[in-house]
C-alpha positions as CSV (number, residue, x, y, z in Angstrom):
1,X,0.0,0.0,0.0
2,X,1.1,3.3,-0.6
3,X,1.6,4.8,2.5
4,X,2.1,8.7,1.6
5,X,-1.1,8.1,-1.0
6,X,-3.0,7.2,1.8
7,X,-2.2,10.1,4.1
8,X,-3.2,12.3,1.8
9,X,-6.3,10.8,0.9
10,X,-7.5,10.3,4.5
11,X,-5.8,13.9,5.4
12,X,-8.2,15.4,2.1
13,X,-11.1,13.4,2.7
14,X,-11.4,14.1,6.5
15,X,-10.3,18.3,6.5
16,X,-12.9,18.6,3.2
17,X,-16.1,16.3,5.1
18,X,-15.4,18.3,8.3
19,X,-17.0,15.4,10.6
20,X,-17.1,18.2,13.7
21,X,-18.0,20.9,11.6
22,X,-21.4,19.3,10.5
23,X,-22.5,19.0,13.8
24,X,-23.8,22.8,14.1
25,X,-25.7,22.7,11.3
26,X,-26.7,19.5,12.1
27,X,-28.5,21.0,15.1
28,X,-29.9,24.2,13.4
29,X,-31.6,22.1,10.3
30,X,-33.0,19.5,12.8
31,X,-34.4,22.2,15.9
32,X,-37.8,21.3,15.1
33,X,-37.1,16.9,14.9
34,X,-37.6,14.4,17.5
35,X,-34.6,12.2,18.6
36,X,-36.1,10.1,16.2
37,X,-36.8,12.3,13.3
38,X,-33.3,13.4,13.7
39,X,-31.5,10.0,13.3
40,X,-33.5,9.3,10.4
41,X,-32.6,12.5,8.6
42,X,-29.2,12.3,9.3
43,X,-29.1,8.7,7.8
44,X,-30.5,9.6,4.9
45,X,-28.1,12.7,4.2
46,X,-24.6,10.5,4.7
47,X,-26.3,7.6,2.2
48,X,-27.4,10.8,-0.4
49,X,-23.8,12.4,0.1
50,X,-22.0,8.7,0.1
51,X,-24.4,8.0,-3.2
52,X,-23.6,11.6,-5.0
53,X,-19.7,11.2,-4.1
54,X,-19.3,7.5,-5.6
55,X,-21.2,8.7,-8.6
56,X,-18.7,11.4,-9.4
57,X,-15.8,9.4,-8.5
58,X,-17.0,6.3,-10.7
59,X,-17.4,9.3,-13.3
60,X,-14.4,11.8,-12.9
61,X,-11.9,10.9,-15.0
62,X,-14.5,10.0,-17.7
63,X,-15.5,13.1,-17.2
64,X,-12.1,14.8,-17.4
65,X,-10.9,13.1,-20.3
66,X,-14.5,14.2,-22.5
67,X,-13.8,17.7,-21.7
68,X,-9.9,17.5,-22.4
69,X,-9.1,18.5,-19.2
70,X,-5.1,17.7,-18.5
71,X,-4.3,16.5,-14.8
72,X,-2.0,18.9,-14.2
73,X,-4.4,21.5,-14.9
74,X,-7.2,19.6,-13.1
75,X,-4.9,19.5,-10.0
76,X,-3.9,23.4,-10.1
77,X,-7.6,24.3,-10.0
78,X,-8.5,21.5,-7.2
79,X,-5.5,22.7,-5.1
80,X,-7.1,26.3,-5.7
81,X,-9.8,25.5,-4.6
82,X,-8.8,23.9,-1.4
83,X,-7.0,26.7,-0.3
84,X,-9.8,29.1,-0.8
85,X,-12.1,26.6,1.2
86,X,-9.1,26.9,3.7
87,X,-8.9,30.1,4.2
88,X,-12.3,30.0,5.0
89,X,-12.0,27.9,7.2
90,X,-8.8,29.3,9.0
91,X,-10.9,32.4,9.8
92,X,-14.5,30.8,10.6
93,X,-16.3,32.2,8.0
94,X,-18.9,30.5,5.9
95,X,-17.5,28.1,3.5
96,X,-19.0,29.0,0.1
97,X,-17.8,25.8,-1.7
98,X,-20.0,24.0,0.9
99,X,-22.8,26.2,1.1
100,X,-23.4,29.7,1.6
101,X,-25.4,31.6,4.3
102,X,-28.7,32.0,2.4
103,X,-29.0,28.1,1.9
104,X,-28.2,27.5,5.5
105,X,-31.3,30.2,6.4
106,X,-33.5,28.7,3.5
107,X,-32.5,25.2,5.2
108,X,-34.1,26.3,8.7
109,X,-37.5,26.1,6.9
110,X,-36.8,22.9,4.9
111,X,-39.1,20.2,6.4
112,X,-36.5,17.5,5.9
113,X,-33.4,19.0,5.7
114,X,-31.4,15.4,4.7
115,X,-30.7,15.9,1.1
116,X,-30.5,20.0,1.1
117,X,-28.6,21.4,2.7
118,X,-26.6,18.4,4.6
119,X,-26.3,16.5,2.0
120,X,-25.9,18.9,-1.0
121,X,-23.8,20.8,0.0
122,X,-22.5,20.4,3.2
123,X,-20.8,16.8,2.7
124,X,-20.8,16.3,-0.7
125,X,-20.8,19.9,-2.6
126,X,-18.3,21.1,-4.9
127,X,-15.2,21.0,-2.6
128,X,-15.8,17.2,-2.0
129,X,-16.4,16.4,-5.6
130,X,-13.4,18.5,-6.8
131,X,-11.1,16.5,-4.4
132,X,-12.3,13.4,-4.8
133,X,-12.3,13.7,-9.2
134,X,-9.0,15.0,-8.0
135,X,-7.6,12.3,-6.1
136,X,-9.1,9.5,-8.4
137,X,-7.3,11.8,-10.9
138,X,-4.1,11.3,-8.9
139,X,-4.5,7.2,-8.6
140,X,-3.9,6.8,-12.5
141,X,-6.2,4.1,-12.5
142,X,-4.4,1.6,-10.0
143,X,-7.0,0.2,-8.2
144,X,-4.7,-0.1,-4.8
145,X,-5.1,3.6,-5.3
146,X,-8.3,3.7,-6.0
147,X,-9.2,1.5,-2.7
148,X,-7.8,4.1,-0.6
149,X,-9.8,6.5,-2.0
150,X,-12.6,5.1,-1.8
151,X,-11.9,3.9,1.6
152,X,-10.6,7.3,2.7
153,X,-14.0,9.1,1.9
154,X,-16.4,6.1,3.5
155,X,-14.0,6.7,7.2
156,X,-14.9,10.3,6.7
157,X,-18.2,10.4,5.8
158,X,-18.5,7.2,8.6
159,X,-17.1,10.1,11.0
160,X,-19.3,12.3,10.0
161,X,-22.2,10.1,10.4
162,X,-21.2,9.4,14.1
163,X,-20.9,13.5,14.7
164,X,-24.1,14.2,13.7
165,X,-25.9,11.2,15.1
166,X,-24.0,12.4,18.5
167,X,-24.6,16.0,17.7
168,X,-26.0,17.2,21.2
169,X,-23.4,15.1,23.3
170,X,-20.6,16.4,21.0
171,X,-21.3,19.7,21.4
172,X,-22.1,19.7,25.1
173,X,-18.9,18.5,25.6
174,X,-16.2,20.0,23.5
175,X,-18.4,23.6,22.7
176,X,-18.6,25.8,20.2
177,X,-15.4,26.7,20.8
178,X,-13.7,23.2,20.9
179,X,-15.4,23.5,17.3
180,X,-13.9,26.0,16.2
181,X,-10.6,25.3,17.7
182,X,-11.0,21.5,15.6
183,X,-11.7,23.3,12.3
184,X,-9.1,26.0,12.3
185,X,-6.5,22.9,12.9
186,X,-8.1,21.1,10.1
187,X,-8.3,24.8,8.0
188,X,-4.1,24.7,8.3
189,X,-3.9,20.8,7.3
190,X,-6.4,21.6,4.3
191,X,-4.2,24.8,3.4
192,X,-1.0,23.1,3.3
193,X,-2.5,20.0,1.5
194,X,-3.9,22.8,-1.5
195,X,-0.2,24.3,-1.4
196,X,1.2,20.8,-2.5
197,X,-1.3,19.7,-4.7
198,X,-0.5,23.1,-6.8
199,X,3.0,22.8,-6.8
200,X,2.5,19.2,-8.2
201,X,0.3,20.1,-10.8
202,X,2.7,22.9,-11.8
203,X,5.6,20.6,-11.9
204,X,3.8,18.0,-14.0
205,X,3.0,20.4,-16.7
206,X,4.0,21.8,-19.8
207,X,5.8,25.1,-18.1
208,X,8.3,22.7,-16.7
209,X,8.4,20.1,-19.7
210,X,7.0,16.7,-17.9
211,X,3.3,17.3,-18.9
């Protein structure tokens, strides 16, 4: 197994899923659900997200190759992306990739909140799908690779599933400032993780004659 593969994909998967930081929105979209209600919703949002991200990573480099986009320049724009996800995260703002302050206010009056907004976007919106296109990108089609990846994003979304399920207990006992604290950690991780992916993709190309 490729242990520095791995890493990364476990590093990507968990920083992008952000297990603890579904857990306030968890709350918000589910004030009005019973204990009940609430298990059930959450349930349905990891299978949706689990669903939507298999789809695009069964798809992604299909996808790429139709539309003539070149790894290396797939990578550049994935590792831009991450950063800017980073960034928000680093200073607690919204994360727009995810989903952006109107769609978490819209989701307070969503009966069932599972598929929108803690589904789409929250675990699997366009951060998620970029990285994992992008890291099924990076396996080249091994399928040792392609395990990881795979196996990286069911232990975060698992993760996630256990934070939300948990949601009350978690944040009676860490806070919203434990949160915080946990996702400005993870914002750093993420950062560095978009720095490298750039640099790769900018070694790999054209400009410096190995694309």
């Amino acid at each position: 197994m490729d242990v520095g593969f791995a890493a990364t994909a476990l590093a990507t998967a968990f920083t992008i899923i952000d297990p603890i930081g579904m857990i306030p929105l968890t709350l918000t979209s589910t004030a009005r659900a019973t204990a009940r209600q609430r298990a059930a919703i959450v349930d349905r949002a990891v299978l949706v997200a689990a669903g939507v991200t298999l789809f695009m990573a069964v798809l992604g480099r299909a996808v790429l190759g139709y539309l003539g986009i070149t790894l290396p320049a797939f990578t550049i724009a994935g590792g831009i992306l991450l950063f800017l996800i980073a960034i928000d995260m680093l200073f607690a703002r919204p994360v727009g990739a995810k989903g952006t302050v109107a769609e978490e206010r819209e989701a307070a009056e969503v009966p069932n909140p599972a598929v929108f907004p803690l589904a789409v976007p929250m675990l699997a919106g366009p951060g998620t799908i970029a990285t994992v296109l992008l890291l099924v990108s990076l396996a080249h089609g091994d399928r040792g690779k392609l395990a990881i990846v795979f196996g990286a994003f069911a232990a975060a979304l698992a993760a996630a599933w256990l934070c939300m399920r948990a949601a009350t207990l978690v944040l009676r006992a860490i806070g919203k400032t434990g949160i915080h604290v946990v996702t400005r950690l993870l914002g750093i991780i993420l950062a560095a993780l978009a720095v490298q992916f750039v640099i790769n993709g900018l070694l790999e190309s054209p400009l410096f004659g190995r694309g």
